[in-house]
N, C-alpha and C positions, 0 to 999 in steps of 0.2 A: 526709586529707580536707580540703577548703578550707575556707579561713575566712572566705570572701567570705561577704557578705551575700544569701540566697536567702526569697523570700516561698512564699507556695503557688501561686501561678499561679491559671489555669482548665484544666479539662478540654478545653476545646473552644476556636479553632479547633484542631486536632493537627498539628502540626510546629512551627517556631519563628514569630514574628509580633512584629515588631520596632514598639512601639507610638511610641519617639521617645525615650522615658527607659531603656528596655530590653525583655527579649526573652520571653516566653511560650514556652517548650518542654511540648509534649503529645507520649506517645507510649501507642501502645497494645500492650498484651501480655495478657493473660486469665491466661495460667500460670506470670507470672516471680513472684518472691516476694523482687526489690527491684532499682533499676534509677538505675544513679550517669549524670547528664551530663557528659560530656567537654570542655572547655575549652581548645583550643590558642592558643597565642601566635606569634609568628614565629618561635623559636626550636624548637618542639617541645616545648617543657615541657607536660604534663598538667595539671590543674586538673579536681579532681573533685569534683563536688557531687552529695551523695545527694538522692536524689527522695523524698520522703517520703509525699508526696501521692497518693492517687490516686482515682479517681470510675469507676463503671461500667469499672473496668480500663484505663482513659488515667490514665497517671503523668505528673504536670505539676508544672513550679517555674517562678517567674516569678525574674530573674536583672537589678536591677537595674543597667545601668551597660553591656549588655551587647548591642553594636549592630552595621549593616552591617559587613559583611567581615568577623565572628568567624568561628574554625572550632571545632566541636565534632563528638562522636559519643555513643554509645551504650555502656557496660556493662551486660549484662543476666543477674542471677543466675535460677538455676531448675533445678532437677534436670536431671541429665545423664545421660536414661534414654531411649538409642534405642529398645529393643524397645518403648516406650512412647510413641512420637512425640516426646518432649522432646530438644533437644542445647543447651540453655543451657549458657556457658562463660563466666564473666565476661574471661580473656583475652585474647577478642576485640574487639577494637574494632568496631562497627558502625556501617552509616552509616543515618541516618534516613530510615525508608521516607516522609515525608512533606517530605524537604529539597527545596528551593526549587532549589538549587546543590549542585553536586559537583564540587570543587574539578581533578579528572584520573581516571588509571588507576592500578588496584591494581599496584601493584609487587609481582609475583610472587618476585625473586629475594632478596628483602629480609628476610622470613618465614613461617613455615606459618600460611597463612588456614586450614585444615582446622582444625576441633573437635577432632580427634584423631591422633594420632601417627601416621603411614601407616606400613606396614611391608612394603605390597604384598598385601595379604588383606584380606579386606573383613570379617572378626571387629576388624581394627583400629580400627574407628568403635566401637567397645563402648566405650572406656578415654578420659576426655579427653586433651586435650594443655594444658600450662601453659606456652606458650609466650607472651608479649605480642607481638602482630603488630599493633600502631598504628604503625610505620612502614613498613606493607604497605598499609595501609587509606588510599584516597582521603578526606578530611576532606568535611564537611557544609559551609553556611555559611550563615550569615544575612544576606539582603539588606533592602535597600530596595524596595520591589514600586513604587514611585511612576513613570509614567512617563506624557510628554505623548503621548498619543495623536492630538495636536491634533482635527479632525473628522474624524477615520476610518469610516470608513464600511465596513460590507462590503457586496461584489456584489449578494448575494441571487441570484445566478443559476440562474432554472428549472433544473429538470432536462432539460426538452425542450432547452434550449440550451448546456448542458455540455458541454464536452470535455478530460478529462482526459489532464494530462502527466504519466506518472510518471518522478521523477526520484528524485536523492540528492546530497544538500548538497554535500557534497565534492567529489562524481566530475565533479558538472554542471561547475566553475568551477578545479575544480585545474589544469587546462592550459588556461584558454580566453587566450589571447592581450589579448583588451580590457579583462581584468580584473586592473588593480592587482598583482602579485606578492604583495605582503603580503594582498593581502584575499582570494586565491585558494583554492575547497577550503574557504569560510568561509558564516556567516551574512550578513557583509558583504559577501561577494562575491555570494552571489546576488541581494542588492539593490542590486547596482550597475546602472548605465543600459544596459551594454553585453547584459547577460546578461535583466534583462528584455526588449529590445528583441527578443531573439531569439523571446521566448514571443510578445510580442505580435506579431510579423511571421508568427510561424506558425499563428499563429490560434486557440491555445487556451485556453481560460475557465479554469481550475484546474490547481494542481501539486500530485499526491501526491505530498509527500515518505518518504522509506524514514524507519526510525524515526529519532527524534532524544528521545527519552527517553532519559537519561542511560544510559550501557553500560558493562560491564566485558568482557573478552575472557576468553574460555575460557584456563586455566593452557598446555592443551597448544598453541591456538596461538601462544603467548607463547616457548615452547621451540622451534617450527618457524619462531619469525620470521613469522608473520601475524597477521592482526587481526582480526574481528569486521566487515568493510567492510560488510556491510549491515546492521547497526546490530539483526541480531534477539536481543538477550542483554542486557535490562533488568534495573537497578536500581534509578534512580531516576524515579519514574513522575509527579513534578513537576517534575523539572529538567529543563531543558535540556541536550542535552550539551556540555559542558566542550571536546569535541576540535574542535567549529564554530565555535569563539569565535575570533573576531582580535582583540577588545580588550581579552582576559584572561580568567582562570577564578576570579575571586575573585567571584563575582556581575556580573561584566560580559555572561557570555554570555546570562543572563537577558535585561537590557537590546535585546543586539545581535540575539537572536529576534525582540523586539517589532517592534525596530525594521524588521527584513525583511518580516516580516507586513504593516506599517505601507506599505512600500514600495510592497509586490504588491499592496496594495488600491490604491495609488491609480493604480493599473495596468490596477487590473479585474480581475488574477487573483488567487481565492481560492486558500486554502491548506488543506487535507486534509494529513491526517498519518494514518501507518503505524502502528497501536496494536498494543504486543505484553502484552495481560493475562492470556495463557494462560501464561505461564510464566517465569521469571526466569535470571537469568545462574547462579544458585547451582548449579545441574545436580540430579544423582541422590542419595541416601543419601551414598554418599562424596564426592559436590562442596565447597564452600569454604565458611566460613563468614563474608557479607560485610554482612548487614542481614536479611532475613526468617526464615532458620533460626535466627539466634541471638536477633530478638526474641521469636518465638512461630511455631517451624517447627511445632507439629499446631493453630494456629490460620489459616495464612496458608494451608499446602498442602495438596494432597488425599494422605492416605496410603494405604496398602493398608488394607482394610477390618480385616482380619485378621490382619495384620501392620504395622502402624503404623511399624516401623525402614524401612519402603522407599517411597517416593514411587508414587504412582500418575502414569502418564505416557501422554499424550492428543499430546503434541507433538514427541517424539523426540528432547526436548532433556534428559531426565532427571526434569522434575518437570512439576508442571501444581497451578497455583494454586486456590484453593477457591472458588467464587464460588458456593457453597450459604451459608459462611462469611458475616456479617453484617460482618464486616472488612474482610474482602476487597472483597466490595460497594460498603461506604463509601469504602476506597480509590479502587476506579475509578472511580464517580461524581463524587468528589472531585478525581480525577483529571481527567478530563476537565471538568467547568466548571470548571476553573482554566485550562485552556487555552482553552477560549470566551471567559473572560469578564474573565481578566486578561490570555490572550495575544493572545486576536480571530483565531483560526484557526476557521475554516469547516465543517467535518467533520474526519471519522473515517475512515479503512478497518480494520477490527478482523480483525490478522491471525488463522486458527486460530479463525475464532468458533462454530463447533459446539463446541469445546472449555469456551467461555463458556456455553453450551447445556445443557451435561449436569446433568440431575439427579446420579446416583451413574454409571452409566454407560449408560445410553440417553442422548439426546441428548432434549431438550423444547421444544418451541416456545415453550410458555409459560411458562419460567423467571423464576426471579424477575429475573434481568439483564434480559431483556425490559420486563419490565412498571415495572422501575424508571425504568429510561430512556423511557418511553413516556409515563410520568405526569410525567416533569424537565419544566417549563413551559422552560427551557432547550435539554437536551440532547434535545427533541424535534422543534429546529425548525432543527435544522443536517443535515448530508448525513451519510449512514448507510451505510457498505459494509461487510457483511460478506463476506470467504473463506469461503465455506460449507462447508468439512470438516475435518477434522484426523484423526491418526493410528488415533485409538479406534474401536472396533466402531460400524457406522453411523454414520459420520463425516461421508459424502458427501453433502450437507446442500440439495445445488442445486435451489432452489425452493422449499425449506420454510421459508422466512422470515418474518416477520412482516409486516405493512401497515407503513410509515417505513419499512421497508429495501430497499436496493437489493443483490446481489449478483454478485462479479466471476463470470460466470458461464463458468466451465471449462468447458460440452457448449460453448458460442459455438466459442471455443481450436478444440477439436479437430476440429468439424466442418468449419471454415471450413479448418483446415490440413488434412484429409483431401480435402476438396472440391479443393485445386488440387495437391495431389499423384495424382489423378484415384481415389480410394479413398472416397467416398461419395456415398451417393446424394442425387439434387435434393432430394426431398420434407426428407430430415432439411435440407438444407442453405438451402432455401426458408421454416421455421419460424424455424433461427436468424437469416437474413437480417431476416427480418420483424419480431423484438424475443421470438422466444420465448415466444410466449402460451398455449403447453402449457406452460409451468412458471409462468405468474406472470399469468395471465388469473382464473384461477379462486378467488382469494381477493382480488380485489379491486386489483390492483395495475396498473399502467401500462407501457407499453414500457419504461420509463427504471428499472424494477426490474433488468434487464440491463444490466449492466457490460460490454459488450464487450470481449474481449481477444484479439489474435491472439498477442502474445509481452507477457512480463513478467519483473521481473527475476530472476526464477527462470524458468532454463532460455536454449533460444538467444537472441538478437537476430533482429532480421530480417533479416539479412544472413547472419547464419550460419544463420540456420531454410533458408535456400535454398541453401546454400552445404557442409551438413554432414550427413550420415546418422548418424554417430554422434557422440559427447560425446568434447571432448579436455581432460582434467583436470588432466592431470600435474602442475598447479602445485598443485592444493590437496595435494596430497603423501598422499594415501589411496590410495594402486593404484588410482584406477579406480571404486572401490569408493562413491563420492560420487555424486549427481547422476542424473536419471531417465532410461533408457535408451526409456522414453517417447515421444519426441519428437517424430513425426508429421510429420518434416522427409521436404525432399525435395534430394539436393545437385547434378540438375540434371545428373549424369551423372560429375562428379567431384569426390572427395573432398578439399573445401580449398582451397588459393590455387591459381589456373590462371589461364592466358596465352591460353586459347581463346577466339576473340571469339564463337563461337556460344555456349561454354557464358556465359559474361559478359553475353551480350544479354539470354539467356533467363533468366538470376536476376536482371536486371534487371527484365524484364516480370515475374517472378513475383514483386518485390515490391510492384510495383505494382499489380498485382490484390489482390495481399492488403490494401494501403491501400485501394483503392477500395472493396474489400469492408466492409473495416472503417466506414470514413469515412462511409460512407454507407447504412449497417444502420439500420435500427430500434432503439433504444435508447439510451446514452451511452455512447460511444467511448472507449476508454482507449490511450490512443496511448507505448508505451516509450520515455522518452527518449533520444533519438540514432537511433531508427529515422531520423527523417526526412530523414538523411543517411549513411546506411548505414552505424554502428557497429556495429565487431566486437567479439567479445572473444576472434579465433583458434578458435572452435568449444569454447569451454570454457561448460557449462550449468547448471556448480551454482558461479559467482564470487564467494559469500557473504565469500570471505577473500582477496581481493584485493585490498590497496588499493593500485593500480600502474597501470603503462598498461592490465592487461588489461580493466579496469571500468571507468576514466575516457572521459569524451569526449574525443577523438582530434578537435578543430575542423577541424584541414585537410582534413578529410573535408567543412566544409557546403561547400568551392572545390570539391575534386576531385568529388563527388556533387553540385552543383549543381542537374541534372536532377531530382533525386530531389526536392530539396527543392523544389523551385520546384514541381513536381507535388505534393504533400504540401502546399504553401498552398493549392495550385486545389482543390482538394478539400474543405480545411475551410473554404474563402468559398464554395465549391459549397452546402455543407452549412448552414453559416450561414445562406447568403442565401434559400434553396429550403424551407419548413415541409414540405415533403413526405416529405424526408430526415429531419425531427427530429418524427414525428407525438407528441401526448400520449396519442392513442388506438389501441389494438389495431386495426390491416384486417381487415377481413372479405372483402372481396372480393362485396361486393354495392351496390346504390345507395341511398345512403345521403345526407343533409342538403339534399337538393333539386337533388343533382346528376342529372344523366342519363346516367352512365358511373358504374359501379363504383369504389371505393376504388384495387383493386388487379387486377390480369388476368393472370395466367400463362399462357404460350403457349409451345409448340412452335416446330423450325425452320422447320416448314411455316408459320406465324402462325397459327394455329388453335387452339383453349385446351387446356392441356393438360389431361386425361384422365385417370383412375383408373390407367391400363395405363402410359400414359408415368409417371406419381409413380414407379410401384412396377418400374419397370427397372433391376436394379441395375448397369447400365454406362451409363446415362446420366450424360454429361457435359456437356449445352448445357443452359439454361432463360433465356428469356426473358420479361419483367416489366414491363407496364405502371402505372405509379404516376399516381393524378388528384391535380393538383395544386389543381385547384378544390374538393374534399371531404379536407383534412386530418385533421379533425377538431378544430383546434387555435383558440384564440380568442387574441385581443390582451387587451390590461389593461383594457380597457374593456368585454370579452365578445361585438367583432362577430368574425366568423369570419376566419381569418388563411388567405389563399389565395396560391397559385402557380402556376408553369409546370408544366407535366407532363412525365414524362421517359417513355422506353424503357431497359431496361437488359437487355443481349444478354452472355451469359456463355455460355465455351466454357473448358472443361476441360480437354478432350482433348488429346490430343496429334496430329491434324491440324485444317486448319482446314475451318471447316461454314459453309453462306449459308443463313443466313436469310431466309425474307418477312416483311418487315412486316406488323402486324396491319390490319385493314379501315378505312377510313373514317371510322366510326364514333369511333376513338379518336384521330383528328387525320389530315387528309390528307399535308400534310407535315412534316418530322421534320429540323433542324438539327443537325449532330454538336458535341457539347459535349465526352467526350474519348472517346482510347482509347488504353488501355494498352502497344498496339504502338508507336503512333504518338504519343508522349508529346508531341512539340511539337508536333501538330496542334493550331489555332488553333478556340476554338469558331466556329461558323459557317461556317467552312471548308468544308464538303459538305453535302450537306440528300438531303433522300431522301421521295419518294411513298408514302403508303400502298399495299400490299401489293407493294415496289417489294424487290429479291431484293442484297440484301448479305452480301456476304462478312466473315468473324469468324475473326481469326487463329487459329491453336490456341495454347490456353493466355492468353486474351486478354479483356481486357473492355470492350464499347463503350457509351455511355452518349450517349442523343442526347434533346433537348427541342423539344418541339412547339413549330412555326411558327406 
């Protein structure tokens, strides 16, 4: 035991907190029954100081002398009683659920991180193991949290005028060409000029990043030579991770977060992050023991009611965290205002958040994670996405959300990709156009509660959604057996890469309908990064352990896909510039604010409104849609009413093509073409067209025209 000089600390704040003379270590555990901190050097010698202290179950010593860049960990003693929910082992070194930094990756070849002896039976988790695995175990560290922010500001950007990029640190910038070698695949590199310039050329307000809370990689794909590439397999849920850092892992990537945040606001774009607090890298009963099983595994996770030796599991990843738990709670909330308010990130997208939902196992609206978050004078005023389902009984959670939240809404997904592979009907596909207000009208909430998504990073791209009927896996090395056969693709008549210029034209135009669809829905648009220039990943749908070409952006794609993109900006300045596109209030479809035309008018190919009998045809594949751009609904900062041009929008499905008449008079005599999907380099203005004047609608096509 050390002979350093150690005080009592405080119980609170919990993890380490470097005041300038030395360091505050809190950590919490309710069941351990004594708990030494670890003290690395540069060399690996241990330095062990017992904890003596402890207050409402936070074990704290304050460690004079003891500052930036130390590394320490955790020994935590306590009965070693699975049938009981206990597996304290003090052998294990653990890493602090509440570290700042995380120094790398558990080196799996190096020692047994399990609690106990494996011998291929799962009776083996009864018996510990006395192994010491601290040079397996990734070290903690103690930073300097100090950083100029200079006057950073963030966006504040409406919801009505969001639009979301989802990306991933690594994959965005590891091959992009204008980025640095060294800084590529980094924190640094996405805040390079080259790589925001392309956000902001493309027109999007926001980037979800995939997670970046510190990660450990599953044992098994460490043995298969893979990784963790979408970053869902948390540990540390204040750190940063270690593997985005260009300018070190000693408490630098802390720094080099800020500093990217810092970048992107003065950019305009906010920053949203991928939250995983359903569940941690530890896995099932037999998984590792890396920091929350060995500080207090029947306080952090949810076990079997009645069997406590086995994890209750909501997320498929083996466990699923308590957040009935009053620790667990503090954790996330803790969690989260630490990235508000020391990192200045924007929102949340909370992956699995039915999972955060669950009383014991129904799912509850009004859970205490709700209501905590609701009453955070903080975490109440940033952007709110939940994934509304996860694995558990009534998981599927779409539209049961609170008031502040917004949800990625999966019916949008599927209808929109059923609609242009010609397999549903208008009516459902006219509701998700319009922002979904049979799921999120009726307790009070706004279009912009719909996340729109036609792809995301689970599952195909848009290039392979048009390109693939089935999923091709082979590299995650599972038979097959990975990834949702799901898909709702259409590949357009041939499976995979083809030479055919018809089949090529045509998953050309069908991505582009899919963008327009998106782009210009009711709601907040979530746009996949690399869609906007046709990123594949070969037809593979579950890339979670990819970290290679198959995930990365492929840049020669924004030269060789040009077309795409250059239509992909027209869209989102379409969207921008037009309130009609981005209403704050639900259509109705009647007249409304002292206009003299209806919100919104659905019509037939004859132009004539469509009818009870036309909604409910289940082989109808045209509808056509008038939007008033003088009754938005929407008001400016000041509260006078924020108006525009009015559009037509003519959508054909089918697989021939149908003419349409324009609708009468009444809703504008003449009609300018603004685009169309066939005819992608058609110039707006280019053609103009007469009320009730009879235009032809390519099959599979979307024409989009505004009143003269």
């Amino acid at each position: 035991m050390s002979e350093r000089e150690a005080w009592p600390g405080a119980p609170f704040p919990l993890g380490p907190s470097w005041d300038g003379e030395g360091t505050n270590f809190s950590l919490f555990s309710e069941h351990a029954e004594g708990v030494e901190l670890c003290l690395f050097d540069g060399d690996e010698m241990e330095e062990r100081i017992e904890v003596v202290d402890q207050t409402d179950h936070n074990w704290h010593v304050y460690v004079p002398g003891v500052g930036p860049g130390r590394r320490y960990g955790y020994r935590v003693r306590g009965p070693y009683e699975p049938d009981e929910g206990h597996r304290f082992n003090p052998a294990k070194l653990l890493i602090d659920p509440y570290a700042k930094a995380i120094e790398g990756d558990v080196r799996w070849e190096r020692a047994n991180v399990l609690p106990y002896t494996p011998d291929g039976t799962e009776e083996a988790d009864l018996e510990p193991d006395d192994e010491d695995d601290q040079d397996a175990i990734p070290k903690c560290l103690v930073i300097d949290d100090r950083f100029d922010w200079e006057d950073d500001r963030p966006p504040h950007t409406p919801w009505d005028r969001t639009v979301i990029y989802e990306t991933h640190v690594r994959g965005f910038t590891v091959a992009h060409p204008g980025v640095g070698e060294e800084l590529r695949g980094t924190y640094a590199g996405l805040a390079c000029e080259e790589a925001i310039a392309h956000l902001q050329e493309l027109g999007v307000t926001a980037v979800e990043l995939l997670p970046v809370h510190h990660i450990a990689d599953e044992s098994f794909l460490h043995e298969r030579g893979l990784t963790n590439y979408w970053g869902y397999s948390p540990i540390g849920y204040l750190a940063p991770h270690a593997g985005y850092a260009w300018g070190g892992t000693t408490g630098e990537q802390v720094r080099e977060f800020k500093a990217m945040v810092k970048a992107l606001h003065q950019a305009g774009i906010e920053v949203i992050l991928d939250v995983v607090y359903n569940h941690t890298a530890e896995g099932n009963h037999l998984g590792p023991t890396l920091s929350f099983r060995g500080v207090d595994n029947a306080a952090y996770y949810r076990l079997v009611e009645d069997d406590p030796r086995f994890n209750m599991d909501f997320t498929g990843t083996g466990n699923s965290l308590n957040p009935t738990s009053p620790a667990v709670i503090r954790l996330i909330m803790d969690s989260l205002r630490y990235f508000v308010t020391e990192c200045h990130v924007d929102g949340f997208r909370f992956d699995l958040a039915s999972a955060l939902a669950r009383g014991f196992y129904e799912v509850d609206r009004l859970s205490a994670f709700f209501e905590t978050i609701h009453q955070d004078p903080v975490l109440s005023q940033v952007k709110l996405i939940a994934e509304p389902w996860d694995l558990g009984p009534g998981g599927y959670q779409v539209g049961n959300f609170p008031v502040l939240w917004t949800e990625w809404n999966g019916r949008y997904r599927d209808v929109v990709r059923d609609f242009w592979r010609g397999e549903s009907d208008v009516g459902e596909f006219a509701r998700r156009f319009t922002g979904s207000s049979d799921l999120y009208e009726a307790d009070g909430r706004r279009p912009f509660a719909s996340i729109n998504f036609v792809t995301a990073h689970d599952g195909f791209t848009l290039a392979d959604l048009v390109a693939y009927n089935d999923k091709h896996n082979d590299a995650n090395q599972e038979g097959g057996a990975d990834g949702t056969d799901d898909n709702r693709s259409w590949n357009c008549g041939v499976e995979g890469q083809t030479a055919d210029p018809d089949v090529l034209a045509l998953r050309a135009r069908q991505q582009r309908n899919l963008l327009t669809t998106l782009l210009l829905s009711q709601g907040v648009p979530m746009l996949l990064g690399g869609d906007e220039f046709g990123r594949t990943q070969g037809g593979n749908n579950n890339a979670w352990c990819q970290d290679n070409e198959i995930s990365w952006f492929d840049w020669s794609l924004r030269e060789r896909n040009a077309d795409l993109l250059a239509f992909t900006r027209r869209l989102l300045a379409l969207r921008a510039a037009e309130p009609v596109f981005r209403r704050a209030t639900f259509l109705t479809g009647e007249v409304n604010n002292g206009s003299l035309l209806p919100d919104a008018w659905w019509f037939r190919t004859d132009g004539r409104r469509m009818t009870r009998r036309g909604w409910e045809r289940p082989d109808a594949t045209t509808l056509g849609l008038f939007l008033n751009g003088e009754d938005t609904g929407n008001r400016d900062r000041r509260g006078r009413p924020e108006t525009g041009d009015s559009f037509i929008l003519l959508f054909n499905a089918g697989h021939e093509g149908v003419t349409f008449r324009l609708p009468a008079r009444r809703l504008g005599e003449r009609w300018a073409l603004e685009l169309r999907t066939d005819e992608p380099q058609a110039e707006p203005g280019s053609a103009s067209f007469e009320a009730l004047e009879q235009l032809a609608v390519t099959a599979r096509s979307v024409i989009v025209l505004r009143r003269a």
